[in-house]
TIPATI-914452 format. One record per residue: x, y, z negated of N, C-alpha, C in turn. Coordinates in steps of 0.05 Angstrom, whole numbers, plus 5000, padded with zeros to 4 digits. Example, Ala and Ser with C-alpha at 12.3 -4.5 7.8 and 13.67 -1.06 7.14 Angstrom:
2
REC  n_x  n_y  n_z ca_x ca_y ca_z  c_x  c_y  c_z
REC 5264 4886 4844 5246 4910 4844 5264 4934 4844
REC 5257 4955 4858 5273 4979 4857 5258 5001 4843
//
This chain:
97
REC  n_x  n_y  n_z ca_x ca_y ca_z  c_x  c_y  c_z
REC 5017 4977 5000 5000 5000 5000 5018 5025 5000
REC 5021 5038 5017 5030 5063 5026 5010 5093 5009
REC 5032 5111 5003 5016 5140 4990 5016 5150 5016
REC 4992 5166 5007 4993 5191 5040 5005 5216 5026
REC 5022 5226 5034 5034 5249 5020 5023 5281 5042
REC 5006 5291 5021 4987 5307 5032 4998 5333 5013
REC 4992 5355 5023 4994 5379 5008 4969 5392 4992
REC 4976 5401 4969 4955 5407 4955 4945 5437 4964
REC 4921 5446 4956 4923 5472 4966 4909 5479 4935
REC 4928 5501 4933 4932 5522 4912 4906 5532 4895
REC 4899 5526 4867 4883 5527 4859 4876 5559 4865
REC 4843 5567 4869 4839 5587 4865 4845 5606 4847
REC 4851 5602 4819 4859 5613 4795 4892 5630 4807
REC 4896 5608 4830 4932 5621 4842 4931 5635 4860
REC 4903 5644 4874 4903 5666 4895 4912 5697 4886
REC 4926 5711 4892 4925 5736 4889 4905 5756 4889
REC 4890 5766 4866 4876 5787 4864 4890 5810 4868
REC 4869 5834 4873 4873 5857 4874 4865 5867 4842
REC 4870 5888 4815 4868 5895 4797 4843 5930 4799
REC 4838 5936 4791 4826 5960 4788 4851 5975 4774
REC 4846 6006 4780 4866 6017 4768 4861 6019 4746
REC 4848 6019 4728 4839 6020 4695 4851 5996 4681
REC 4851 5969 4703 4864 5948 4693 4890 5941 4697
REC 4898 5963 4717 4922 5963 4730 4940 5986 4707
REC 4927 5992 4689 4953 6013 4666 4959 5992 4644
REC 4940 5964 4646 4946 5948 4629 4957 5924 4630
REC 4957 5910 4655 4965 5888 4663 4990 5896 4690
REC 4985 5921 4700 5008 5930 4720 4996 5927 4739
REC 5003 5935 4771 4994 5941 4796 4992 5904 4808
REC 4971 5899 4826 4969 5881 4838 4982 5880 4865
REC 4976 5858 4877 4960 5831 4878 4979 5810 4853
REC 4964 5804 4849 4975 5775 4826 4955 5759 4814
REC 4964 5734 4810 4941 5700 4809 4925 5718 4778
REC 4900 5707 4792 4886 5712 4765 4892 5707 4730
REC 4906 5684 4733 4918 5672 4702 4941 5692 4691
REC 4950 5701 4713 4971 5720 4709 4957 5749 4697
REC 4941 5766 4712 4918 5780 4693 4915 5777 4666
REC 4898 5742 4663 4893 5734 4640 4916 5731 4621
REC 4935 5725 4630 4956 5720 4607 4965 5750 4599
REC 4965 5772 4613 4983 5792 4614 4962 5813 4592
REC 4942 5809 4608 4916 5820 4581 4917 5814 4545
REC 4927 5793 4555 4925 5775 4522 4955 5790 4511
REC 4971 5786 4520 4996 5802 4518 4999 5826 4499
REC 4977 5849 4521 4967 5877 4512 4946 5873 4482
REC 4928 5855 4481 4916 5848 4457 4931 5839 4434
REC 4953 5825 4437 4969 5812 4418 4987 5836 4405
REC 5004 5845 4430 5026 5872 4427 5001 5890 4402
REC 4983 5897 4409 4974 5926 4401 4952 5914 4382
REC 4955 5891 4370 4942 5874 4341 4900 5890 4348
REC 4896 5873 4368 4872 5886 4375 4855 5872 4374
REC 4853 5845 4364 4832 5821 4349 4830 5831 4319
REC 4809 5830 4317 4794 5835 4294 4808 5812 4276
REC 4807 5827 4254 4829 5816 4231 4812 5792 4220
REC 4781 5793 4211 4766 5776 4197 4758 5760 4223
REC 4753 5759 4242 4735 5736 4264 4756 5752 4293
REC 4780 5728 4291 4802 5732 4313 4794 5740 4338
REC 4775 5710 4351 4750 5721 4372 4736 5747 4383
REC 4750 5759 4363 4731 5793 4364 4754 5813 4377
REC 4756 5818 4399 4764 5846 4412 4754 5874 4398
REC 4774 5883 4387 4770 5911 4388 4787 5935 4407
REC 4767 5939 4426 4784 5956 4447 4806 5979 4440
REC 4827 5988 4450 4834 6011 4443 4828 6036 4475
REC 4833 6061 4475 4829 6075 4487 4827 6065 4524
REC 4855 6056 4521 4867 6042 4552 4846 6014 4563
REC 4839 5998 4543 4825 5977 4540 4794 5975 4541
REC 4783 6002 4530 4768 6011 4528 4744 6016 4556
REC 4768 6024 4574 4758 6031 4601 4749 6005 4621
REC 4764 5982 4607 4758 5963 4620 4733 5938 4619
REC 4735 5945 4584 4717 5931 4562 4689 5946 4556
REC 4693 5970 4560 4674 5985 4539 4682 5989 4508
REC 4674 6010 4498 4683 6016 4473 4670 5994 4449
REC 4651 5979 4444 4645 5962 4438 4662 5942 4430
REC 4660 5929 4406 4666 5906 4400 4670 5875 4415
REC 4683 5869 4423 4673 5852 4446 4682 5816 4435
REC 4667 5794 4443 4667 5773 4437 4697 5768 4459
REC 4720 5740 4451 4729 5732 4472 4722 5719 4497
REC 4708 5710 4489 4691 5692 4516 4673 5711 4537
REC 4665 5725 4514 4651 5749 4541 4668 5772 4553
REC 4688 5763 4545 4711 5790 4559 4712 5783 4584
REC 4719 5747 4594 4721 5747 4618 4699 5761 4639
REC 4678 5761 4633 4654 5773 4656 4655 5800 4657
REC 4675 5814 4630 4677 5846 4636 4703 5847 4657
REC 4721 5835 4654 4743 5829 4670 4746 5821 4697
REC 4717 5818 4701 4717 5803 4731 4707 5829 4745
REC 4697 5848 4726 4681 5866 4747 4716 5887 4759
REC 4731 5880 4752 4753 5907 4749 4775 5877 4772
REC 4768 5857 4785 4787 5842 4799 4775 5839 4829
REC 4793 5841 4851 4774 5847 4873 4787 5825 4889
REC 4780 5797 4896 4791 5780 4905 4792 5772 4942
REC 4781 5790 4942 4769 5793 4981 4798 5799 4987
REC 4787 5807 5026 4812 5805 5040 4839 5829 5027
REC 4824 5840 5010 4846 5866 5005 4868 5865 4993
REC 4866 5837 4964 4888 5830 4955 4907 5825 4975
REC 4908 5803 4993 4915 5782 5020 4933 5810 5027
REC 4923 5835 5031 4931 5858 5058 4953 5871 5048
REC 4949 5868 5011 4959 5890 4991 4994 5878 4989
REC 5000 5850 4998 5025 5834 4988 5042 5844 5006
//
């Protein structure tokens, strides 16, 4: 029994987005893989001690963060759907490299 040695194609999470500029003072200028966003965000949350001290889960925006989040308190899990509105994954990332 023979392998077929096939190429994988690149998880979507590894396509290059485009950033918004509000998300771009926090994570830096795009195109770059979405996890890269995600990790670089968490970065800015960690650096600038911006989880709520009693329930970690809890975003508390600061000014810069703010623009992206809303000033609000924000759950982790629902950050991602504020985060998606500020990533632009169409042909423009592709044009921007």
């Amino acid at each position: 029994m023979t392998k077929k040695t096939t190429t994988k194609k690149p998880s979507a999470f590894m396509k290059p987005v485009q950033v918004s500029d509000a998300l771009a003072e926090i994570v830096g200028a795009g195109p770059m893989p979405r996890t890269e966003v995600t990790k670089k965000l968490w970065d800015y949350i960690k650096k600038h001690k911006l989880q709520d001290k009693d329930n970690k889960r809890n975003i508390v925006p600061d000014q810069k963060l703010s623009k992206v989040l809303g000033n609000s308190t924000i759950d982790m899990f629902k950050m991602t759907s504020k985060l998606s509105k500020h990533i632009n994954s169409g042909e423009m990332a592709a044009s921007k490299k």
